[in-house]
N, C-alpha and C positions, 0 to 999 in steps of 0.2 A: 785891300784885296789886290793881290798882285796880277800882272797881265795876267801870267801863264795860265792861271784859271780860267779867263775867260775861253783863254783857247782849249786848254782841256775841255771845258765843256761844251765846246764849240765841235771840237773831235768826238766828243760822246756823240752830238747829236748826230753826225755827221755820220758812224758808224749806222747807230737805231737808224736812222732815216734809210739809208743803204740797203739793211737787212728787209726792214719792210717792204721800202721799193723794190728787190730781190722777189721776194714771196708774192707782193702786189701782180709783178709781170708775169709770175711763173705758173699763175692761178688764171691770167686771163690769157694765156698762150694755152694752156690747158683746159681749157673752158670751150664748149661748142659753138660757142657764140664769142670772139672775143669784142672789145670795145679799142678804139680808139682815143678815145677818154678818157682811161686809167692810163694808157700811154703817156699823155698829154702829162696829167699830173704828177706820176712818179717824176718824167723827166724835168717837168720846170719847176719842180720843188727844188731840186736843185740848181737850178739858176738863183729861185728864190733866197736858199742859203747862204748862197756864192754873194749877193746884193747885202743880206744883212750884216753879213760877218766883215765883207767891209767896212759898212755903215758906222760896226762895231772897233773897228780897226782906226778910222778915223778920229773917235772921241777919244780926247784925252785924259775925262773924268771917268773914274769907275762908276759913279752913279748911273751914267748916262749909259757906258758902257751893258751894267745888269739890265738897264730900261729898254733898252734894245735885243736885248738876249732874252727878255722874255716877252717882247711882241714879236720876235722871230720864232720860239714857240711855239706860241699861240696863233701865230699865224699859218707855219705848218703844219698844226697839226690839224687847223680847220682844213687846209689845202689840200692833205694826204688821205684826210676823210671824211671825202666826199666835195669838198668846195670847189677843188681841181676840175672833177667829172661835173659836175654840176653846172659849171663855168661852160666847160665844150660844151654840155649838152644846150643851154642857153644861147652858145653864138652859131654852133654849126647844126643844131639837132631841131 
């Protein structure tokens, strides 16, 4: 499996994730009630991807490389829904 892959699918996620966090913000700006906690998570989801996609930049194996690309996955997407806000709500709620 050649780099570019990983980076392509690294830009897929990176778009999806975007879009989401787009509609995420634009739902609780438009909401009567907004949260500080969807805030929190759309924005440090991307810190978190920024962290992995190094992670993933730094192996030089593709094995380890995929092994990484899919616990940044799965770890965003527990983040993006709901782990994020869950998170704040737990240290500052």
């Amino acid at each position: 499996m050649k780099s570019w892959y990983i980076h392509g699918l690294n830009i897929i996620v990176l778009v999806a994730m975007s879009v989401f966090g787009l509609f995420a913000l634009f739902g609780n700006a438009m909401s009567a009630v907004s949260s500080p906690s969807i805030n929190f998570a759309v924005y440090t989801s991307f810190l978190l991807w920024g962290i992995f996609y190094g992670i993933q930049l730094l192996k030089k194996n593709n094995i380890w490389r995929i092994t990484w690309f899919l616990v940044s996955l799965t770890v965003l997407w527990y983040w993006l829904f709901g782990g994020g806000a869950s998170f704040w709500n737990m240290i500052f709620g």
